[in-house]
C-alpha positions as CSV (number, residue, x, y, z in Angstrom):
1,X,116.4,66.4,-68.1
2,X,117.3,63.1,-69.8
3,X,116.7,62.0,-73.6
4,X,114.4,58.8,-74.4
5,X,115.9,57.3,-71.7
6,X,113.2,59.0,-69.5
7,X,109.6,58.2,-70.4
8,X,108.0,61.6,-72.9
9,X,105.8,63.3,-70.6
10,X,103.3,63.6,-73.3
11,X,103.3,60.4,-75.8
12,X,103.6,61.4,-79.7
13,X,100.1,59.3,-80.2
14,X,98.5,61.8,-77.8
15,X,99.6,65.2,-79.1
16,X,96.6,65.6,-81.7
17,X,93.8,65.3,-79.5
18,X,95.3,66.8,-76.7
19,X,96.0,69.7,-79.1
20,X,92.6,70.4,-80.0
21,X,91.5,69.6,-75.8
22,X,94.3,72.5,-75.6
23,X,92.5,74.7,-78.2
24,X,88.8,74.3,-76.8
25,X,89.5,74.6,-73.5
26,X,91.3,77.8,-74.4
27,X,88.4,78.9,-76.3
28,X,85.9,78.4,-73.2
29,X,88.0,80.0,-71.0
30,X,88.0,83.0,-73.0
31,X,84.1,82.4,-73.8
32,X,83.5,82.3,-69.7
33,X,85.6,85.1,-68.7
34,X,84.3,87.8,-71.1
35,X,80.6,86.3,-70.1
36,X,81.4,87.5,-66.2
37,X,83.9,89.9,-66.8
38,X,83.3,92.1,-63.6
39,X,80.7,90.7,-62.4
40,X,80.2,90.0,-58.7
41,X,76.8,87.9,-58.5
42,X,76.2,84.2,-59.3
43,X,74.7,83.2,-63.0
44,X,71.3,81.4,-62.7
45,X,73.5,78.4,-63.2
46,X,75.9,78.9,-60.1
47,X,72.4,79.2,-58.6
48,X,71.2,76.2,-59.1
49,X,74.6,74.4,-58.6
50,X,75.2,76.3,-55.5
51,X,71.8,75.0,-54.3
52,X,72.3,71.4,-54.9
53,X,75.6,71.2,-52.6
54,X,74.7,74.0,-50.3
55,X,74.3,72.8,-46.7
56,X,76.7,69.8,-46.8
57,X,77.2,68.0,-43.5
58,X,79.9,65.6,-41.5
59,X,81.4,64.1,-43.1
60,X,81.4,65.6,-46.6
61,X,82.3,69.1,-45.2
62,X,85.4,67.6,-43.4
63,X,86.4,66.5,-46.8
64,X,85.5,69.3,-48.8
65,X,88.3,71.1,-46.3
66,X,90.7,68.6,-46.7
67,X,90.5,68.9,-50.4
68,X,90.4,72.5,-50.6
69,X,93.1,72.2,-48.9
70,X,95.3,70.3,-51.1
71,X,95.0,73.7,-53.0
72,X,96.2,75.8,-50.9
73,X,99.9,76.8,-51.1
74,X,100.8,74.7,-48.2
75,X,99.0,71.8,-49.1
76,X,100.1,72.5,-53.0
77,X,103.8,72.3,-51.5
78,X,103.7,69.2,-49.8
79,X,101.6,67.8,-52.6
80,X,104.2,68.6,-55.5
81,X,107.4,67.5,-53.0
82,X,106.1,64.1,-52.5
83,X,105.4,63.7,-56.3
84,X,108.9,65.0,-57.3
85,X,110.6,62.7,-54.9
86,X,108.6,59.4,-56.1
87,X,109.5,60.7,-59.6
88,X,113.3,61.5,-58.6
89,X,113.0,57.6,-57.3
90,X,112.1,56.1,-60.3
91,X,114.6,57.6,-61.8
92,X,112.4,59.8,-63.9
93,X,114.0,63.5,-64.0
94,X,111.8,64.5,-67.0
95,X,108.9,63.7,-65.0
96,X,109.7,65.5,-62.1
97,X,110.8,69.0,-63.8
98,X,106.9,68.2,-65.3
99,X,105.4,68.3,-62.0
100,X,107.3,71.6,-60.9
101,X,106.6,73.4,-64.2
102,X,102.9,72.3,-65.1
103,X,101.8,72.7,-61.4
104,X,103.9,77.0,-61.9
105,X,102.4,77.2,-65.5
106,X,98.8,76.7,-64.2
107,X,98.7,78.2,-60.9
108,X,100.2,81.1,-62.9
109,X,97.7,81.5,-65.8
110,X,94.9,81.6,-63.3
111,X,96.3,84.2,-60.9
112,X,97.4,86.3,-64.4
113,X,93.7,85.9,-65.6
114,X,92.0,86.9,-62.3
115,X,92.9,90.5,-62.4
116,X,91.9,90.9,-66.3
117,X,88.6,88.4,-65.9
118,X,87.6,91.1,-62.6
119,X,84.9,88.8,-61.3
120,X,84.5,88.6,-57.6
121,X,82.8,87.1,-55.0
122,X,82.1,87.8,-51.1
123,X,83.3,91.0,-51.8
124,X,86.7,91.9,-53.8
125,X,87.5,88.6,-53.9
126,X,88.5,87.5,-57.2
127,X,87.3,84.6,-58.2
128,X,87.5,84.0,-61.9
129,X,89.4,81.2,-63.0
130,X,89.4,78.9,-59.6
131,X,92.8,78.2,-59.0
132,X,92.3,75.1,-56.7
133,X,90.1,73.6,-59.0
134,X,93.0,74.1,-61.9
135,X,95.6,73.0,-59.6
136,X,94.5,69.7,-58.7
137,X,93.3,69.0,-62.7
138,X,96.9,69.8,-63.9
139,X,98.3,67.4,-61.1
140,X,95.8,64.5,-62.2
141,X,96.5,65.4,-65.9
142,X,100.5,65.2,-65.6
143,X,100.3,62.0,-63.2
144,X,97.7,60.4,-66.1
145,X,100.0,61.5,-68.9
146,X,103.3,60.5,-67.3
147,X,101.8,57.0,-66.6
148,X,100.3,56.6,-70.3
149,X,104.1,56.9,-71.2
150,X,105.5,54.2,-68.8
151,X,102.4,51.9,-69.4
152,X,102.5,52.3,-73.4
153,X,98.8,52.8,-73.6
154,X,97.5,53.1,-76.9
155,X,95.7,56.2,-78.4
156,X,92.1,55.5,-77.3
157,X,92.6,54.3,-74.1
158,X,95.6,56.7,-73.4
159,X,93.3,60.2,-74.5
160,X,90.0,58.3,-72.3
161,X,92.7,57.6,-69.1
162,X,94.0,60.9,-69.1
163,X,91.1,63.1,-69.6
164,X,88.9,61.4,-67.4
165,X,91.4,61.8,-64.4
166,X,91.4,65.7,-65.3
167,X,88.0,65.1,-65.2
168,X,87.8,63.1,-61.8
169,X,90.3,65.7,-59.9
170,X,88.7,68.7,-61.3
171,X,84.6,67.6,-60.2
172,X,86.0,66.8,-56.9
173,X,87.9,70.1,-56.3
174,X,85.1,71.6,-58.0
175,X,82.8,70.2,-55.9
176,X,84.9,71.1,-53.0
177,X,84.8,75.2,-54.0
178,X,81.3,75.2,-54.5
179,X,80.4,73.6,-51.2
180,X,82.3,76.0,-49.1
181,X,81.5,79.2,-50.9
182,X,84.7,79.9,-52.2
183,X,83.8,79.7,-55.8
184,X,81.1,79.9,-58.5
185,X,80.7,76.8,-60.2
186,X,81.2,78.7,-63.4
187,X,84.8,79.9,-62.0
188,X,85.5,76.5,-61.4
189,X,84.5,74.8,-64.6
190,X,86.8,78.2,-65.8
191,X,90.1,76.7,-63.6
192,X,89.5,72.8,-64.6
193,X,89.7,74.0,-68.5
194,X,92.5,76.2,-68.1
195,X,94.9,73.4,-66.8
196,X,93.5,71.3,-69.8
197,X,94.9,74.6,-72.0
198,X,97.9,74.4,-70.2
199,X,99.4,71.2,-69.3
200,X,99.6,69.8,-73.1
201,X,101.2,73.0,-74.4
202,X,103.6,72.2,-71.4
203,X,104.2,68.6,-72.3
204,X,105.2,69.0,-75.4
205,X,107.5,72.0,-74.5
206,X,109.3,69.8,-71.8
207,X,109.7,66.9,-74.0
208,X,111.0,68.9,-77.0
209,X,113.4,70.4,-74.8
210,X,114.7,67.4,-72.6
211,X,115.1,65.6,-76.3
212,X,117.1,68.7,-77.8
213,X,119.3,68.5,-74.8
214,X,119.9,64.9,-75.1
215,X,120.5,65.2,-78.6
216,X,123.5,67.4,-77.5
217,X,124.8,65.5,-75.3
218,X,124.9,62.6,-77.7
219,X,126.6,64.9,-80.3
220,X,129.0,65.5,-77.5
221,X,131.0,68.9,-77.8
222,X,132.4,69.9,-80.5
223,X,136.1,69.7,-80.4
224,X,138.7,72.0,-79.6
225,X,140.1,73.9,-83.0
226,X,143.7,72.8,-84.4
227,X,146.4,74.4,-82.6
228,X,148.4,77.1,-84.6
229,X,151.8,77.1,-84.9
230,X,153.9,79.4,-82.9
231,X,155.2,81.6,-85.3
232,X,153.5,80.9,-88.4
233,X,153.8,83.3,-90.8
234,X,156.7,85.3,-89.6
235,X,160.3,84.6,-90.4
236,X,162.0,82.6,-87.6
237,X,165.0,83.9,-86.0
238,X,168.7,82.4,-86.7
C-alpha cells in the first residue's frame, strides 16, 4: 500500500457523514436482528414484499439468477479478481487491498451474525443478515468511494454518489433474494445496512494504515548505531 501517491479510499470530506451512515446502519442492524431473533416465518412486511415480486417470469427470473449469482462464492471470486486487476492497472494498490478486504470484512460480519441472529428460512437455513445482498452493496460502495477520490467530488455530491450506488446494488440484489426465495426482504434490508456499517470503518482503517506506512518509508530507516571501538576501555597491549 502506497502513501498519497495512491488515491484515499475514503476522502477526508466524506468521513463525517459516512460515520454516522456507519453508526445507523449499525444501529438497524442490531434493531432487525433482535426483532427476528429465531424466528423462522416472514413478518407481515416480508409478506407483502414477497407478494409483490412473487411469480416473476423470463426474462426477470434469468436475471434475478445471474445476479444472485454474482453472490455466490464463485461468482464473488471472479467478481473481486477482475476489480483487483483493473485497480492493479491503474496503478492503484490501495484500491485494490480495499476490494479484497471490504468485500472479507463484509461477507465476514454477515456469516458471524447469522449464527447469533438464528433466523431461518425453508428450514435451518439461516437467513439473517443476506450475505449476497451485503456483498454486492460493499462492492458498489468501495467502487463509488474509490472513484469519489480519483474524480475529486465535493462533499454533497460525493456522500449522494456513493450512497446511492449502495443503494442501487443493494435494491437490485435485494430484489434478486426476494424473488427467488432465498431471503426475507427484512434479511436483506439487514445485509445492505451491514456493508454500509462496514465498508467506512474499513476505509478509513486502510487509508490510516497505507499513510502510516508511507510515512515510514519517507522517514526511511533509521540508521545503523556508531561503530565501537575495538577495544575501548581496556588497556591495549604493547
Amino acid at each position: 500500500m502506497t502513501g498519497r501517491s495512491a488515491s484515499v479510499v475514503l476522502p477526508p470530506s466524506l468521513r463525517v457523514w459516512f460515520g454516522l451512515i456507519a453508526a445507523l446502519a449499525a444501529l438497524v442492524v442490531v434493531v432487525f436482528g433482535a426483532a427476528y431473533a429465531d424466528e423462522s416465518e416472514p413478518s407481515a412486511t416480508d409478506v407483502r414484499i414477497q407478494a409483490a415480486v412473487d411469480g416473476v417470469g423470463a426474462p426477470w427470473w434469468h436475471v434475478a439468477v445471474v445476479t444472485d449469482f454474482l453472490g455466490e462464492p464463485g461468482g464473488a471470486v471472479l467478481l473481486v479478481a477482475a476489480l483487483v486487476t483493473g485497480c492493479l492497472l491503474l496503478r492503484d494498490p490501495r484500491a485494490a487491498v480495499f476490494l479484497v478486504t471490504g468485500a472479507g470484512l463484509t461477507v465476514g460480519t454477515t456469516t458471524l451474525l447469522k449464527p447469533v441472529v438464528g433466523r431461518t428460512i425453508h428450514g435451518d437455513n439461516l437467513s439473517y443478515p443476506s450475505g449476497h445482498t451485503a456483498f454486492l452493496t460493499a462492492i458498489a460502495l468501495m467502487l463509488s468511494l474509490v472513484a469519489t477520490g480519483r474524480l475529486g467530488l465535493g462533499r454533497a455530491v460525493g456522500v449522494s454518489f456513493v450512497f446511492t450506488a449502495g443503494l442501487v446494488a443493494g435494491a437490485v440484489m435485494g430484489w434478486a433474494q426476494v424473488a427467488l426465495g432465498s431471503h426475507y426482504a427484512t434479511d436483506t434490508l439487514g445485509g445492505w445496512c451491514t456493508a454500509l456499517a462496514v465498508l467506512p470503518v474499513t476505509a478509513w482503517l486502510i487509508d490510516r494504515t497505507a499513510d502510516r506506512l508511507a510515512h515510514r518509508r519517507t522517514d526511511g530507516p533509521a540508521g545503523p548505531p556508531p561503530e565501537r571501538r575495538v577495544g575501548a576501555g581496556r588497556q591495549q597491549c604493547p
